[in-house]
Residue frames as a rotation matrix with the C-alpha (Angstrom) as fourth column:
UNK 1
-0.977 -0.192 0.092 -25.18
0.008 -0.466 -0.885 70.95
0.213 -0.864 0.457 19.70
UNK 2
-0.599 0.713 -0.365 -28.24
0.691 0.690 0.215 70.98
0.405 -0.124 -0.906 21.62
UNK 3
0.075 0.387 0.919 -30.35
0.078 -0.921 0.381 73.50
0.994 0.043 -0.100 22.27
UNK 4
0.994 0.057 -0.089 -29.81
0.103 -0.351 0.931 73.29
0.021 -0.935 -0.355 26.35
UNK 5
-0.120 -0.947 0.299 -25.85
0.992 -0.124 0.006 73.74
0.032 0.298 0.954 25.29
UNK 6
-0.317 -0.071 0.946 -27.15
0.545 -0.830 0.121 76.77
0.776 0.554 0.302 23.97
UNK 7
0.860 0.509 0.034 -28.96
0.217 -0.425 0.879 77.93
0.462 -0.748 -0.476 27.41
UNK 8
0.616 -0.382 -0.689 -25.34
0.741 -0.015 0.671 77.98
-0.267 -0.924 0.274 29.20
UNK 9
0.990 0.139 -0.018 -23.43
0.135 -0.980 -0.148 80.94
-0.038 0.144 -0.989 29.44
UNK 10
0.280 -0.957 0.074 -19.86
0.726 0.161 -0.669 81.30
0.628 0.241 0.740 27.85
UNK 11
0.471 -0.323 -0.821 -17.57
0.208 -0.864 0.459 83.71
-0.857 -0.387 -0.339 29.98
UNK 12
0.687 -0.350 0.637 -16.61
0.336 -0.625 -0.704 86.56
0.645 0.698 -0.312 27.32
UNK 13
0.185 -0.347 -0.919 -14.09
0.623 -0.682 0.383 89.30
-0.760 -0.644 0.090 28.38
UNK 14
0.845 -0.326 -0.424 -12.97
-0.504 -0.753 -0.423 92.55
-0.182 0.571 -0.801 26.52
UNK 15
0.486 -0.835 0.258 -10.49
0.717 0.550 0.428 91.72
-0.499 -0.023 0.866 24.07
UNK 16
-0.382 -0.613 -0.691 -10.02
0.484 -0.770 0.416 94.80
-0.787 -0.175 0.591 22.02
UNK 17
0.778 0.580 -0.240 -11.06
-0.035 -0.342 -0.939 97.74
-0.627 0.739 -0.246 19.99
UNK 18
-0.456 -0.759 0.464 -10.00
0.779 -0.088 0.621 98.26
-0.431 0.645 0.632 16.51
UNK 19
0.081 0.063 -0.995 -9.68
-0.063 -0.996 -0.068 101.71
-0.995 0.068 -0.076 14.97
UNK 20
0.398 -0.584 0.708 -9.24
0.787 -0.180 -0.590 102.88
0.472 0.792 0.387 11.08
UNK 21
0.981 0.193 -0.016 -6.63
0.156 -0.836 -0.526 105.21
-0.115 0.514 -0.850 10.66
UNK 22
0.624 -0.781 -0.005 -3.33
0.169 0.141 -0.976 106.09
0.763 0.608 0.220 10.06
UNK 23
0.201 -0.607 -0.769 -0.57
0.789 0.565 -0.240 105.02
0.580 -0.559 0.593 12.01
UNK 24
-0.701 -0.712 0.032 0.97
0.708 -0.701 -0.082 108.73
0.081 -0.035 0.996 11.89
UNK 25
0.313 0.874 0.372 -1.84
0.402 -0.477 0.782 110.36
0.860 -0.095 -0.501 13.15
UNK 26
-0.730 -0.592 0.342 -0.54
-0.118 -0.384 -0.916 112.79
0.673 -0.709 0.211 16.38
UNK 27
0.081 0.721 0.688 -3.71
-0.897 -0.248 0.365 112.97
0.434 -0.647 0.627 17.98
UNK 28
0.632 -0.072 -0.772 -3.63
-0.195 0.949 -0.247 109.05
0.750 0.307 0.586 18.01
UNK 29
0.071 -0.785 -0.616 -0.43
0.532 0.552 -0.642 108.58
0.843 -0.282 0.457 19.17
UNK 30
-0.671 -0.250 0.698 -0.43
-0.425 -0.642 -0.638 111.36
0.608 -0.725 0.324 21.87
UNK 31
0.483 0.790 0.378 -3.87
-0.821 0.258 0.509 109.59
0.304 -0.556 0.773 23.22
UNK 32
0.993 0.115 0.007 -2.57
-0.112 0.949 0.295 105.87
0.027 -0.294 0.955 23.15
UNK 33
0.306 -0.948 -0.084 0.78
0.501 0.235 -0.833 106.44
0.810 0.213 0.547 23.65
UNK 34
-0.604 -0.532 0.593 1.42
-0.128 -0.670 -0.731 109.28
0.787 -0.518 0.337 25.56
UNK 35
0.040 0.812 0.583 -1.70
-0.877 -0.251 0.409 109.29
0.478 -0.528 0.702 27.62
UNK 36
0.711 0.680 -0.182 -2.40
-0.646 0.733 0.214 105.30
0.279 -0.034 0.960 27.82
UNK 37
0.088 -0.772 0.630 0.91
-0.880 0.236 0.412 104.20
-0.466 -0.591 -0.659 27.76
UNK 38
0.830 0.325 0.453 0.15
-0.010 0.821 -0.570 101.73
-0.558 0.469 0.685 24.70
UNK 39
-0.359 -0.872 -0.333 3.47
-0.682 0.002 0.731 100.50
-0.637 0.490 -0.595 22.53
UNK 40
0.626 0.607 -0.490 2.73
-0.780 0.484 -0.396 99.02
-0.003 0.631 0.776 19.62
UNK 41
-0.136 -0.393 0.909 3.94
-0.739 0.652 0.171 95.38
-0.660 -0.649 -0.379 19.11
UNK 42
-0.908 -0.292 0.302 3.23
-0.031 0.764 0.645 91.82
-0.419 0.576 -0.702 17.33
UNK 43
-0.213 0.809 -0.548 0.66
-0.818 -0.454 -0.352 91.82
-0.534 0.373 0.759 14.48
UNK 44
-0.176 -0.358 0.917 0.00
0.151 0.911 0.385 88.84
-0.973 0.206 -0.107 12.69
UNK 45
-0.934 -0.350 -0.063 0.57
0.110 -0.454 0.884 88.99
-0.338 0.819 0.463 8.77
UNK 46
-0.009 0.960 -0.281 -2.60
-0.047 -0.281 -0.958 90.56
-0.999 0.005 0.048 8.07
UNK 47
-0.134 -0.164 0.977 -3.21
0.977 0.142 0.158 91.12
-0.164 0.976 0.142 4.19
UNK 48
0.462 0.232 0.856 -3.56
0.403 -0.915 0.030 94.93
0.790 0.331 -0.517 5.04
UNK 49
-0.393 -0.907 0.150 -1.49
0.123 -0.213 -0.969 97.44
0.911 -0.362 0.196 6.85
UNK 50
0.679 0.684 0.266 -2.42
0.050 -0.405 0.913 98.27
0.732 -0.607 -0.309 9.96
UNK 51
-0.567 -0.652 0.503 -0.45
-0.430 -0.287 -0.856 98.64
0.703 -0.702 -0.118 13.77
UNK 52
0.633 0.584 -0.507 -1.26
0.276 0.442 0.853 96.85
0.723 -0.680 0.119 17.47
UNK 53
-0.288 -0.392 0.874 -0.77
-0.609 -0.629 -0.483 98.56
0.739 -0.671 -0.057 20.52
UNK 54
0.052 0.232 -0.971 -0.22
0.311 0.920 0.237 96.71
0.949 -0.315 -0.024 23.39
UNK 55
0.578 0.002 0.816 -0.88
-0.728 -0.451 0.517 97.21
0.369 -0.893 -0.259 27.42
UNK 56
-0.240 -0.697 0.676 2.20
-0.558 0.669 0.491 95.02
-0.794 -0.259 -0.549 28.79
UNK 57
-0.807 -0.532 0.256 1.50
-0.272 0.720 0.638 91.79
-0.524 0.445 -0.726 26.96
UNK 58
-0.194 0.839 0.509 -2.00
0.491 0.532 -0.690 92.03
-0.849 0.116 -0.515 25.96
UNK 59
-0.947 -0.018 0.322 -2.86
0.255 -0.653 0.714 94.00
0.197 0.758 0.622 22.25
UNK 60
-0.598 0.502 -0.624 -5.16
0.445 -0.439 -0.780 96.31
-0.666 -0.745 0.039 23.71
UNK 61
0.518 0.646 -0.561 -6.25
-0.255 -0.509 -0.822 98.30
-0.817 0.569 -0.099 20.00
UNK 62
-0.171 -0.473 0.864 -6.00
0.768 0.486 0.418 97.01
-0.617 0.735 0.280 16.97
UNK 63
0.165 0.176 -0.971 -5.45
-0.428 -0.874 -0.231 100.25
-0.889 0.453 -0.069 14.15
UNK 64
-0.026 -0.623 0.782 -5.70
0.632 0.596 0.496 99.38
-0.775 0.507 0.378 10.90
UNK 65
-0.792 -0.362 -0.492 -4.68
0.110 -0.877 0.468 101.92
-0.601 0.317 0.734 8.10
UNK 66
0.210 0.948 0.239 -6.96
0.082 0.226 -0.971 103.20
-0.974 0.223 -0.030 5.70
UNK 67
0.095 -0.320 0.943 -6.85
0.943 0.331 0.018 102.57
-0.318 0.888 0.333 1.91
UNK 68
-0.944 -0.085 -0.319 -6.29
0.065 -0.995 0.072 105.93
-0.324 0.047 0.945 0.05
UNK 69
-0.779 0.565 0.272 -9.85
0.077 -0.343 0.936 105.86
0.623 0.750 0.223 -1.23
UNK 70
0.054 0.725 -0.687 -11.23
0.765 0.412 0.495 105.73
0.641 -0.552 -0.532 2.56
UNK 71
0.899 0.293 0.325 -11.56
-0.145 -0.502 0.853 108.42
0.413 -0.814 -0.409 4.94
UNK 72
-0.233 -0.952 -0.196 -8.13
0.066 0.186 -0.980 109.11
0.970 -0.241 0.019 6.80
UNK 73
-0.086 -0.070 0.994 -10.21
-0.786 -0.609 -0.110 110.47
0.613 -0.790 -0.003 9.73
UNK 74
-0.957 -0.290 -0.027 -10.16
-0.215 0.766 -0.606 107.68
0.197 -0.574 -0.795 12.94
UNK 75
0.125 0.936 -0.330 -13.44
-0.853 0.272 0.446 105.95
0.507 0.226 0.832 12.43
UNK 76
0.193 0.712 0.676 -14.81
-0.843 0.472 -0.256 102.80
-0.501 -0.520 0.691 14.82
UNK 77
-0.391 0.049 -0.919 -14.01
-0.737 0.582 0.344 99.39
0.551 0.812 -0.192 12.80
UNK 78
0.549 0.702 -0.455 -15.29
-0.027 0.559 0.829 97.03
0.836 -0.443 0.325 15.84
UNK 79
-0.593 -0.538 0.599 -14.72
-0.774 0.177 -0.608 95.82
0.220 -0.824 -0.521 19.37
UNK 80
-0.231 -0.163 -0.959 -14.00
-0.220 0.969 -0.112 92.51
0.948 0.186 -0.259 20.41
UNK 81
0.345 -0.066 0.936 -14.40
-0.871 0.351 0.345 89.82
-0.351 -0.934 0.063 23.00
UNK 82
-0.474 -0.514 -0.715 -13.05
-0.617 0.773 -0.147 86.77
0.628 0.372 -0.684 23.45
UNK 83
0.712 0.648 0.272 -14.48
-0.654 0.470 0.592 83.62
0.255 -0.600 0.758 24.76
UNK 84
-0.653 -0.723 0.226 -12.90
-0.682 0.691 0.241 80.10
-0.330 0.003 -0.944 25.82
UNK 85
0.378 0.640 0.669 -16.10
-0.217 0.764 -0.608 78.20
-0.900 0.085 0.427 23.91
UNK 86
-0.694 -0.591 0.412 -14.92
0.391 0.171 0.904 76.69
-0.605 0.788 0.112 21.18
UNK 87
-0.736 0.204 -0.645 -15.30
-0.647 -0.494 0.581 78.15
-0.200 0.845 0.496 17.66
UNK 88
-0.864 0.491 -0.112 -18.04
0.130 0.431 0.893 75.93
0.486 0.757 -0.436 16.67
UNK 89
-0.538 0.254 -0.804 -20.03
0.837 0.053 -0.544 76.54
-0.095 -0.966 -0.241 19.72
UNK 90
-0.764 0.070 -0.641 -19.75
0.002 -0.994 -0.110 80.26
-0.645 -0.086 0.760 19.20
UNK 91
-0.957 -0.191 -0.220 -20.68
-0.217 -0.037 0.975 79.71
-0.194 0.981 -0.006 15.61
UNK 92
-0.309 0.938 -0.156 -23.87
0.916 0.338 0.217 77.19
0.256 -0.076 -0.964 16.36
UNK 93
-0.212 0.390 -0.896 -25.13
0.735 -0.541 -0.409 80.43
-0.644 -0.745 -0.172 19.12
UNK 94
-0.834 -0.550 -0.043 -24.98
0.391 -0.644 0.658 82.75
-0.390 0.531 0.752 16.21
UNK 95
-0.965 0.256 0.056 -26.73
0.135 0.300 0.945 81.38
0.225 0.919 -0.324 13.98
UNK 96
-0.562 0.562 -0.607 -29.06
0.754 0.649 -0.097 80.19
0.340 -0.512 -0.789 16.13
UNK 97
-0.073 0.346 -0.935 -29.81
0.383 -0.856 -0.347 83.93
-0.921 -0.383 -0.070 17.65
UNK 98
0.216 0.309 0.926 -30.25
0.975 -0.027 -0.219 84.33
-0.043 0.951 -0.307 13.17
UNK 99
0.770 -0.308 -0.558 -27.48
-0.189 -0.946 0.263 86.83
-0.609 -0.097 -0.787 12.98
UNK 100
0.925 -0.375 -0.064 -25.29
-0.139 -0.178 -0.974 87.78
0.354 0.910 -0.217 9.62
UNK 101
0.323 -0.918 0.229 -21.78
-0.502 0.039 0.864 87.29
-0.802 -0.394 -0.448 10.51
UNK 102
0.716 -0.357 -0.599 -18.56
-0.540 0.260 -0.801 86.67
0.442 0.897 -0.007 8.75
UNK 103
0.832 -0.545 0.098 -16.03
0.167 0.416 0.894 84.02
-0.528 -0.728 0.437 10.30
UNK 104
0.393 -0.919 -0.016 -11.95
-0.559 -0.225 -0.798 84.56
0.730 0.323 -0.602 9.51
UNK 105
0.959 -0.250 -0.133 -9.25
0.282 0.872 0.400 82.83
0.016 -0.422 0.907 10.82
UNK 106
0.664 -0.694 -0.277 -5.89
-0.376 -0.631 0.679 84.82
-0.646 -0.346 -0.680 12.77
UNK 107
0.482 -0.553 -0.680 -3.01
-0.240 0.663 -0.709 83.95
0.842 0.505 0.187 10.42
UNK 108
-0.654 -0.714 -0.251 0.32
-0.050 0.371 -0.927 81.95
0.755 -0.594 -0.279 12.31
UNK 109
-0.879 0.184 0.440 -2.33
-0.469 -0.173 -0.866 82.20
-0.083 -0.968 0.239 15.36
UNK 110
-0.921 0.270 -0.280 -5.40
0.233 0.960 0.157 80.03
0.311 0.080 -0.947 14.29
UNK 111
-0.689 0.635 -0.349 -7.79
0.215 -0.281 -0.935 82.02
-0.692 -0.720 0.057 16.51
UNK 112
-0.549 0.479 0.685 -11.04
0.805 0.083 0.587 82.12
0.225 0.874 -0.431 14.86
UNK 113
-0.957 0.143 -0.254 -12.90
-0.081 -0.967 -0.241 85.59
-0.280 -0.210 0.937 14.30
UNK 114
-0.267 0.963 -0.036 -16.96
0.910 0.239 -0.340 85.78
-0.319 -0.124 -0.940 14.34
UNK 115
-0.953 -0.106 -0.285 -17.90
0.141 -0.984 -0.108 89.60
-0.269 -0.143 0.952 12.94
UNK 116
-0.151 0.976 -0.156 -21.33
0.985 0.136 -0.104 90.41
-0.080 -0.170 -0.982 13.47
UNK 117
-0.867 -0.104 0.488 -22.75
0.297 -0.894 0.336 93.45
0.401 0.436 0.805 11.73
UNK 118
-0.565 0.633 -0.530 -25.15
0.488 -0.261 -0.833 95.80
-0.665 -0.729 -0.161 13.92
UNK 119
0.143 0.349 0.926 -27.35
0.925 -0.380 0.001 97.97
0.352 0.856 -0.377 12.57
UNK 120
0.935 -0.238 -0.261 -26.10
0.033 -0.677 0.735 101.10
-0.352 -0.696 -0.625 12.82
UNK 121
0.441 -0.893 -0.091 -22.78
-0.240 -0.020 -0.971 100.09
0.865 0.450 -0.223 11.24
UNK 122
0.203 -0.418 0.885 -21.61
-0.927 0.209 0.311 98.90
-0.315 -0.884 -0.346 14.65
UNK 123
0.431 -0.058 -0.901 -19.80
-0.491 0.822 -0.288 95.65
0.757 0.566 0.326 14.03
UNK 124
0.274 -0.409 0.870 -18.42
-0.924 0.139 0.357 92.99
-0.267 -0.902 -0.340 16.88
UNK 125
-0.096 -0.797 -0.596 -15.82
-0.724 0.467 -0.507 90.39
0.683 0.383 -0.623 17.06
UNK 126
0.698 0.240 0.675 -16.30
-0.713 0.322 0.623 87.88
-0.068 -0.916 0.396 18.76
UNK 127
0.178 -0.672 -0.719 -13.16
-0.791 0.337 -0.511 85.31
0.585 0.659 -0.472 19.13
UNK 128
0.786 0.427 0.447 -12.48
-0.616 0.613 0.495 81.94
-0.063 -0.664 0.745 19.91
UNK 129
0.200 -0.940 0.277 -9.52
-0.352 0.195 0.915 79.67
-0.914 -0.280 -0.292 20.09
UNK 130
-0.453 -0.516 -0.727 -7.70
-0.891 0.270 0.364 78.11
0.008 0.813 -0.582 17.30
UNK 131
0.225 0.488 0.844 -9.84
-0.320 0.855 -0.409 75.16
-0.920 -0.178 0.349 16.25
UNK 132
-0.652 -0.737 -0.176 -8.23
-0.330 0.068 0.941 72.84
-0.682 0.672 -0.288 13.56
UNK 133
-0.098 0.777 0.622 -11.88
0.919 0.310 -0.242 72.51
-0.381 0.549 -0.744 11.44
UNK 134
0.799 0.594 -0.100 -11.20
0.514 -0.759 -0.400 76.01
-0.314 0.268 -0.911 10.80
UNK 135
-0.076 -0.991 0.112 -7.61
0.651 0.036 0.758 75.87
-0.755 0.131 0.642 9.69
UNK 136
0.859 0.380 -0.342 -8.08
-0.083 -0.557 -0.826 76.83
-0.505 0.738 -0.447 6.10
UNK 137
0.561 -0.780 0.277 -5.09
0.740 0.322 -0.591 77.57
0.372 0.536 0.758 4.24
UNK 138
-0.372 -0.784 -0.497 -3.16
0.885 -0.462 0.066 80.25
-0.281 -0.415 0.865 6.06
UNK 139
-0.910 -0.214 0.355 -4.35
0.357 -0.839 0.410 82.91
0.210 0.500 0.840 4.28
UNK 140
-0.781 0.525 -0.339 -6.58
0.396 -0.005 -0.918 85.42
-0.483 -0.851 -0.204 5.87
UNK 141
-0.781 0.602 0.164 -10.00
0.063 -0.185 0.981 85.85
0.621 0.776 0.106 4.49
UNK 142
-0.578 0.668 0.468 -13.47
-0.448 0.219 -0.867 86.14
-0.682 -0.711 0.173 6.10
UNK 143
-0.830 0.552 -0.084 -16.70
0.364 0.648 0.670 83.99
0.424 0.525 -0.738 4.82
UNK 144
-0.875 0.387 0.290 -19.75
-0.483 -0.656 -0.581 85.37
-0.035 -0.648 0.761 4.80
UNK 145
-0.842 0.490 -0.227 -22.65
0.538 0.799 -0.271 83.51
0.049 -0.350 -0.935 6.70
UNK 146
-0.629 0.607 0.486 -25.83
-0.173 -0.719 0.673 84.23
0.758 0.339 0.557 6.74
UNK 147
-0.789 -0.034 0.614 -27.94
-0.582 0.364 -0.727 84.32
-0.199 -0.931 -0.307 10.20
UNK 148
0.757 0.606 -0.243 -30.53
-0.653 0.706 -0.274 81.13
0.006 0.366 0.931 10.44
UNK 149
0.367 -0.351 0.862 -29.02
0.171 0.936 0.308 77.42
-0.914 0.035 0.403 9.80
């Protein structure tokens, strides 16, 4: 990629936040449920439990449970966007802006995940389509990159 590649602007949108905590939390469910009107819906097999609440067809918050040795209370884990640049693209811009990030890959869904740690503990997703240089073996995992080439 060239560096005047890098000068054009991808279009992002919100794609969604993800929460720890536990499913069976009332507060939780009265907020995004009762309140929001979120139903929870398809997840792909993650390797950890979690729940996805959707607005009509879109998964709007992604909750995933916490282990018993974490904090039950509902804690930030990140918020996404999504682009339409392809996953290497995204990847090259990272680097390039010499940010830490770990890439993963959706299972049954291909979609590749970018997670950039703030400081602060603030972490973002950034996601791009299913690209088949980032297949892997099915099984979800992240790789951590370091920012720089």
């Amino acid at each position: 990629m060239s560096a005047t590649d890098l000068t054009a602007s991808p279009h992002w949108r919100f794609d969604h936040l993800n929460l720890r905590g536990r499913a069976d939390d009332a507060a939780l469910a009265r907020l995004f449920g009762g309140v929001m009107g979120l139903r929870p819906g398809y997840r792909p097999p993650f390797p950890f439990p979690g729940q996805w609440l959707y607005r009509g067809d879109e998964a709007w918050l992604h909750l995933v449970q916490p282990s018993p040795t974490q904090d039950p209370q509902p804690r930030l884990g990140h918020i996404a966007f999504r682009t339409d640049q392809p996953a290497a693209a995204l990847i090259e811009r990272v680097r390039a802006a010499g940010l830490a990030h770990e890439i993963a890959v959706v299972p049954e869904q291909g979609e590749v995940q970018v997670f950039v740690p703030l400081p602060g503990g603030l972490v973002i997703e950034l996601d791009a389509p299913a690209d088949p240089a980032y297949a892997g073996d099915g099984v979800y995992r992240s790789r951590l990159a370091r920012g720089g080439s």
